[in-house]
C-alpha positions in Angstrom: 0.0 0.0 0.0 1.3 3.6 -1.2 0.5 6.3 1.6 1.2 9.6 0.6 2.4 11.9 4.0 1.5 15.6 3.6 3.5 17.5 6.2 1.2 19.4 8.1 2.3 21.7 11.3 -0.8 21.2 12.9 0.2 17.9 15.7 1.4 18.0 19.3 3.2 15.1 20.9 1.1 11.8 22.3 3.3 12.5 25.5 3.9 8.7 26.2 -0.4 8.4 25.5 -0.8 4.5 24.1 -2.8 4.0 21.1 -5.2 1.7 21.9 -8.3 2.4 19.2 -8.6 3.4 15.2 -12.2 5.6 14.8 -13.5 5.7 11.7 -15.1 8.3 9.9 -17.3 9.0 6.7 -16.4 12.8 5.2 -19.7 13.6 4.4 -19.7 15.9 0.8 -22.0 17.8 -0.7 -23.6 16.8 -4.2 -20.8 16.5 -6.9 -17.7 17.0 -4.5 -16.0 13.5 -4.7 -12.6 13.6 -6.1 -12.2 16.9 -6.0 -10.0 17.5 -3.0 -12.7 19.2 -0.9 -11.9 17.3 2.2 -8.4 17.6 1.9 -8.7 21.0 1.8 -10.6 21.3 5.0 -8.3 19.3 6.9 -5.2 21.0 5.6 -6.7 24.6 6.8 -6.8 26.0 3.2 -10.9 25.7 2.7 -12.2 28.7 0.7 -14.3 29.8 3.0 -15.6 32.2 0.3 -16.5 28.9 -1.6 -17.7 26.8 1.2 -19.4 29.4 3.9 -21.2 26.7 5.6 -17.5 25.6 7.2 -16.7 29.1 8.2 -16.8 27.8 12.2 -14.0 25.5 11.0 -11.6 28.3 10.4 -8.3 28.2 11.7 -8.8 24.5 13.2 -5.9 21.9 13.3 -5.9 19.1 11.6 -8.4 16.5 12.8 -7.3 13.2 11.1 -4.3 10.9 10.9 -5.1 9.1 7.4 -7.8 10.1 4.4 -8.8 7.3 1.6 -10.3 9.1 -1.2 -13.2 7.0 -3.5 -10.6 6.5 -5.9 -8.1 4.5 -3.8 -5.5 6.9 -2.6 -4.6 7.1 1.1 -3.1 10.2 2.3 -1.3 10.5 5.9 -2.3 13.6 7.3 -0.5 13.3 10.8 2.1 11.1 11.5 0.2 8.2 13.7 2.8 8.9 16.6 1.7 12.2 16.9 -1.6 13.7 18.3 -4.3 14.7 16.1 -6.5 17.7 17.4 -10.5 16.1 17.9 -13.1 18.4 19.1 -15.8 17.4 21.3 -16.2 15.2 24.6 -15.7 11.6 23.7 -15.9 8.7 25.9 -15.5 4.6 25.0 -16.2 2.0 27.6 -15.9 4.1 30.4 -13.2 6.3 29.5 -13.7 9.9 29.0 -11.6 12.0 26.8 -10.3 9.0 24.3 -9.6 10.9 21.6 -6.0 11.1 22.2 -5.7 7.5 22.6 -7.0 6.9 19.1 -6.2 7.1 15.2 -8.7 8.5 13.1 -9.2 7.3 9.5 -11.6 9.2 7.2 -13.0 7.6 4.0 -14.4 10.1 1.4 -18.4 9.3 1.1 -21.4 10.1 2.6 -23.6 7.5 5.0 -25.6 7.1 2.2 -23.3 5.7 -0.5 -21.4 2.4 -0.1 -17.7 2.6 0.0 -15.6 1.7 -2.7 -14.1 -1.9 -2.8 -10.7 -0.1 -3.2 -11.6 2.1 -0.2 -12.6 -0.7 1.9 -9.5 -3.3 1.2 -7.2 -0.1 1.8 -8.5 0.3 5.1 -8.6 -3.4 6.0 -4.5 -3.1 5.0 -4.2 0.1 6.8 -5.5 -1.7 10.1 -3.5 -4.4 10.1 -0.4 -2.0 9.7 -1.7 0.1 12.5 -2.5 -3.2 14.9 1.0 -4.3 14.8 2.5 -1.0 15.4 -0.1 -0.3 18.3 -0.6 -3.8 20.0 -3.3 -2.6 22.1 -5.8 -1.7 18.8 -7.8 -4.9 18.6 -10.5 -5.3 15.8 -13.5 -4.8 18.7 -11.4 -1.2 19.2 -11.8 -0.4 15.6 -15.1 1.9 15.7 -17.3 4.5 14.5 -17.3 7.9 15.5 -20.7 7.5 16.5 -19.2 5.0 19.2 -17.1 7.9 21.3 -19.5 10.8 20.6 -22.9 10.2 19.2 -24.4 12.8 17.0 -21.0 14.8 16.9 -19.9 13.5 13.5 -21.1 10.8 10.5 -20.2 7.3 11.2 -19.2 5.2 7.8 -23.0 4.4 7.6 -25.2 1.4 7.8 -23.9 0.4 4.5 -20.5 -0.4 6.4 -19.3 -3.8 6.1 -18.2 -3.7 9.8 -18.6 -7.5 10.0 -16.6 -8.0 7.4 -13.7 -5.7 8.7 -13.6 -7.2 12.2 -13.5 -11.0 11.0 -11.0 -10.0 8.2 -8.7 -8.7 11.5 -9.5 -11.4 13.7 -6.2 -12.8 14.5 -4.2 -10.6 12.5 -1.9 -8.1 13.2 -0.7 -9.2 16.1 2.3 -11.7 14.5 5.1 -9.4 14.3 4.5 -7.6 17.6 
C-alpha cells in the first residue's frame, strides 16, 4: 500500500499516551464533491471559506485526522500516527472519557448514504492491520465508528458499512510481528 504523508504543522506530541483504538469516519460531501480535493482541503486549513461558507466555524482549526482514503483509492497520511491529532468534542469509550487522544482516526471520502468503494474498503482493512501491529493494544473490537465515542458529533461510515466484514477480516491478524 502507497501512503502519501503531507506534512502538516498542525500535531502536538502523544506525550507517552498508548494507542489503543482506530475511529473511523465518513467525510460527508455535498452533491458533486468527490474527487475533487474538498476534504483535503478542509483538513489542511486552506478551505475557501468564500466557496464553502457553511465551514466558516472550522476556520483556523488543526488538523483533525491521521489518514484520508479518497473514493478513488489513494490514502493520504495527514498526521504522522505517533503524533496527536486535534478532535473536538467530549468523547468517551467504555468508560473512559476524553479517548480521543488514545486513538487514530481514519476518514474515507463518502457520505452515509453511498457504499464505499471496494478499493476504499481493502485499503482500510491493510491500513489496520499495519496500524494493529505498530499499536498492539488496537484490537479489531477497538476499531469503531465515531458515533461510538460521541454520538451525533460526527457521521459514522453508515449502515452500509461492512463492519462484520472488517472485524472478522482482522481477527487474528496483526498481532504476529509484535
Amino acid at each position: 500500500m502507497k501512503i502519501q504523508k503531507l506534512p502538516s504543522p498542525n500535531f502536538s506530541s502523544r506525550k507517552g499516551e498508548q494507542v489503543d483504538m482506530i475511529i473511523i469516519h465518513i467525510a460527508s460531501l455535498p452533491a458533486g464533491e468527490f474527487g475533487t480535493g474538498y476534504v483535503l482541503d478542509l483538513f489542511l486549513n486552506r478551505l475557501d471559506l468564500v466557496a464553502h461558507p457553511s465551514f466558516k466555524a472550522l476556520e483556523g482549526l488543526k488538523v483533525s485526522a491521521h489518514y484520508f482514503i479518497d473514493r478513488k483509492g489513494k490514502v493520504i497520511e495527514l498526521v504522522d500516527p505517533d503524533q496527536m491529532a486535534w478532535h473536538a468534542g467530549v468523547s468517551s469509550f467504555e468508560g473512559r472519557e476524553g479517548c480521543n487522544p488514545f486513538s487514530i482516526g481514519i476518514e474515507l471520502e463518502g457520505t452515509p448514504d453511498h457504499r464505499i468503494t471496494e478499493r476504499q474498503y481493502r485499503l482500510l482493512q491493510e491500513l489496520c492491520l499495519l496500524l494493529m501491529e505498530h499499536f498492539p493494544l488496537i484490537t479489531p473490537e477497538r476499531i469503531v465508528g465515531h458515533s461510538d465515542i460521541a454520538p451525533g458529533r460526527k457521521v459514522d461510515p453508515g449502515p452500509l458499512f461492512p463492519w462484520a466484514r472488517l472485524r472478522e477480516a482482522l481477527e487474528g491478524r496483526g498481532k504476529t510481528n509484535v
